[in-house]
C-alpha positions as CSV (number, residue, x, y, z in Angstrom):
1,X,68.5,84.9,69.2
2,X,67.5,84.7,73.0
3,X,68.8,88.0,73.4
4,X,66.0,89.5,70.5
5,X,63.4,87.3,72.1
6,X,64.3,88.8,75.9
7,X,64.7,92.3,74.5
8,X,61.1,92.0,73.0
9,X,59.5,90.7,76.0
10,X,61.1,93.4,78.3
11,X,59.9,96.1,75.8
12,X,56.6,94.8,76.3
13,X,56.2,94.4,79.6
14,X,58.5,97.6,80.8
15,X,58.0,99.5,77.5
16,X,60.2,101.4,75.4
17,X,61.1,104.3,77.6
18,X,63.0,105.0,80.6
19,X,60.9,103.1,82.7
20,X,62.2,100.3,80.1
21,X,65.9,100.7,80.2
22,X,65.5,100.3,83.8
23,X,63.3,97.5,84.2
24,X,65.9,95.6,81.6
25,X,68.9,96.5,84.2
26,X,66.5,95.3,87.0
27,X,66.0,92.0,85.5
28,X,69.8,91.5,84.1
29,X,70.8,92.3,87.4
30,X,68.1,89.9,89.1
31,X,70.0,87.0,86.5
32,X,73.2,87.7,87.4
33,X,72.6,87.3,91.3
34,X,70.8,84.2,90.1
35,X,73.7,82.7,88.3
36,X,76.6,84.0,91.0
37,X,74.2,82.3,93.8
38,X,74.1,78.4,92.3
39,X,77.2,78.2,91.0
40,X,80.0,75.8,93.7
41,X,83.5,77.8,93.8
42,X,86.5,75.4,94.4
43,X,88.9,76.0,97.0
44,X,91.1,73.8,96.8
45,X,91.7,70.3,95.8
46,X,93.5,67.8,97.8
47,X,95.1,64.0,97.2
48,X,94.9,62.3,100.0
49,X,96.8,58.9,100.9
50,X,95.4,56.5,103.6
51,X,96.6,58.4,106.8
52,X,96.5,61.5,105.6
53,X,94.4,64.0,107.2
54,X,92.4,67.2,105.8
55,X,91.3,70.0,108.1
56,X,89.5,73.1,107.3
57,X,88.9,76.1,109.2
58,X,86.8,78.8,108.0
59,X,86.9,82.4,109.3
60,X,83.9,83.5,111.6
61,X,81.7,86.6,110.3
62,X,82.9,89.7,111.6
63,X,82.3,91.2,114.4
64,X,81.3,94.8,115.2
65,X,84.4,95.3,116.2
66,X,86.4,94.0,113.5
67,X,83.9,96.3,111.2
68,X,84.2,99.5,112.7
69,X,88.6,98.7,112.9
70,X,88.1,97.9,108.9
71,X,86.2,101.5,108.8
72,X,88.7,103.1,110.7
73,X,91.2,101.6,107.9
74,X,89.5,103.0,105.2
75,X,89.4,106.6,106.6
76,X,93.0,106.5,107.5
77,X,93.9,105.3,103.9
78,X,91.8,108.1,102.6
79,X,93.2,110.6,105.0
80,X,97.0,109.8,103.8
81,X,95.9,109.4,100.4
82,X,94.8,113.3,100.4
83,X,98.0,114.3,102.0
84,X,100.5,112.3,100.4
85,X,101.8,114.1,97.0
86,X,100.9,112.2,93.9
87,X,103.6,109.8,92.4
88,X,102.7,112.1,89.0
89,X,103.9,115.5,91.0
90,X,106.9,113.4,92.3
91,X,107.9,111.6,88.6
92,X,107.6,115.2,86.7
93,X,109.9,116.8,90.2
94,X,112.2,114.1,89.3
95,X,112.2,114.6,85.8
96,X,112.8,118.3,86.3
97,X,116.0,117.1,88.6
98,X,117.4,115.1,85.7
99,X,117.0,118.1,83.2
100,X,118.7,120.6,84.9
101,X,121.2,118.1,86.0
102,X,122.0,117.5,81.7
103,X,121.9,120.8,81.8
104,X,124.0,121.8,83.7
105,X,126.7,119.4,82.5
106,X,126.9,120.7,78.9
107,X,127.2,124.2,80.6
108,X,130.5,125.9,80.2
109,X,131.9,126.0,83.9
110,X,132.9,129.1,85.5
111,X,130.0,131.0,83.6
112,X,126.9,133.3,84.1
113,X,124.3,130.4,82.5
114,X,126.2,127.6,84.7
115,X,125.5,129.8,87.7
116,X,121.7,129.6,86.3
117,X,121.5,126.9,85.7
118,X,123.2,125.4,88.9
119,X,120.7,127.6,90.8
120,X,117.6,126.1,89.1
121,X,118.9,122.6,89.8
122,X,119.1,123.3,93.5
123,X,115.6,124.7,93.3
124,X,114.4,121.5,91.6
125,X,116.4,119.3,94.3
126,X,114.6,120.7,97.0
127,X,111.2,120.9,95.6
128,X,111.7,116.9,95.3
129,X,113.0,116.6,98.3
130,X,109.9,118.5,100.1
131,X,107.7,116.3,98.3
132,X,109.6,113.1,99.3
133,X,110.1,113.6,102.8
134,X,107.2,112.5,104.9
135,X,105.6,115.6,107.0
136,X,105.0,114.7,110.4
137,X,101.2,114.8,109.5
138,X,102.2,112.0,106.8
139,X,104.0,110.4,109.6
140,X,101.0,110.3,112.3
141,X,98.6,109.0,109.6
142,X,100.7,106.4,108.6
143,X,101.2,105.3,111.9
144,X,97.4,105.1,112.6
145,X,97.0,103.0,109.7
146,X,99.7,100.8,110.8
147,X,98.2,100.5,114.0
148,X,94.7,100.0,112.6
149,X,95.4,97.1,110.0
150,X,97.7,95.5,113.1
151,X,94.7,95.3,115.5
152,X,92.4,94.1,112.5
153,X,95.1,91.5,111.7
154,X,95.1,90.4,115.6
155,X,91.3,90.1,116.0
156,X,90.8,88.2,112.6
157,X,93.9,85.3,113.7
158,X,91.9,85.3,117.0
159,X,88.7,84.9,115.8
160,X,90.0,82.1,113.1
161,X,91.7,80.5,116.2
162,X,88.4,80.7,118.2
163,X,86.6,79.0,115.4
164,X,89.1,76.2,115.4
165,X,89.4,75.7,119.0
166,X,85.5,76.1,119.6
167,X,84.0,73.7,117.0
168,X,86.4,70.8,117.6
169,X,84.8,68.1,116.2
170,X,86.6,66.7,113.1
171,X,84.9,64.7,110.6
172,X,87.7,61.7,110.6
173,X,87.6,59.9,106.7
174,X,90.1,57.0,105.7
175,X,90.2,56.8,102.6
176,X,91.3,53.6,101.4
């Protein structure tokens, strides 16, 4: 029912139109940031017993530094991503592998199609094995990304242990 009631209102404010298919994503959108914004997300929970004591730390915005390492992570997974073969190319090479390998068995041995056939297999083997093997390019990308997400690891821990060390003033609770 409130759905008919906020449709009709939106038609007649926005219209029927374009102009009112997009004034109705406007507003739903508007709602939803509403609703995201005032409701409390739980953490954790914790039982305490008398003695006990509770300390939070909470990571520090990022830096500009931290944001341009967590850039240079994204374009480093995208770069690998285009040069690493897709696990679809490398199943069906595998598949291909298995094939001529049944096939191969149930040929007679000694024969013209088991000489074929034990050709193609070798031709399947080492089309998987080019697309397995890492290329050196694969290699220097992938150690640029390791390197990358390293630092970004390095600079968050120091900025969490920054943020504990700097604002040292625990709230002390008994709870009794």
């Amino acid at each position: 029912m409130a759905g008919v009631i906020r449709r009709q209102v939106l038609d007649r404010v926005f219209g029927s139109g374009v102009s009112g298919v997009v004034g109705a994503a406007v507003v739903g959108w508007l709602v939803d940031q509403l609703r995201e914004r005032n409701e409390p997300e739980l953490l954790d929970t914790a039982h305490l017993v008398p003695g006990e004591t509770y300390t939070i730390s909470t990571r520090p915005a990022p830096t500009r530094a931290e944001r341009k390492i967590e850039k240079r992570v994204v374009t480093s997974s995208r770069k690998l991503d285009k040069v690493t073969p897709s696990p679809k190319a490398t199943r069906s090479a595998s598949k291909q592998v298995e094939r001529a390998a049944g096939r191969l068995d149930r040929a007679t041995p000694g024969t013209r199609r088991a000489a074929k056939r034990a050709v193609k297999l070798n031709h399947s083997a080492a089309t998987l094995a080019q697309l397995t093997t890492p290329s050196p390019k694969q290699l220097k990308l992938q150690a640029a990304l390791d390197l990358h997400v390293a630092e970004l690891a390095r600079r968050r821990d120091e900025a969490l242990n920054a943020a504990r060390t700097k604002h040292q003033r625990p709230v002390r609770r008994e709870f009794r």
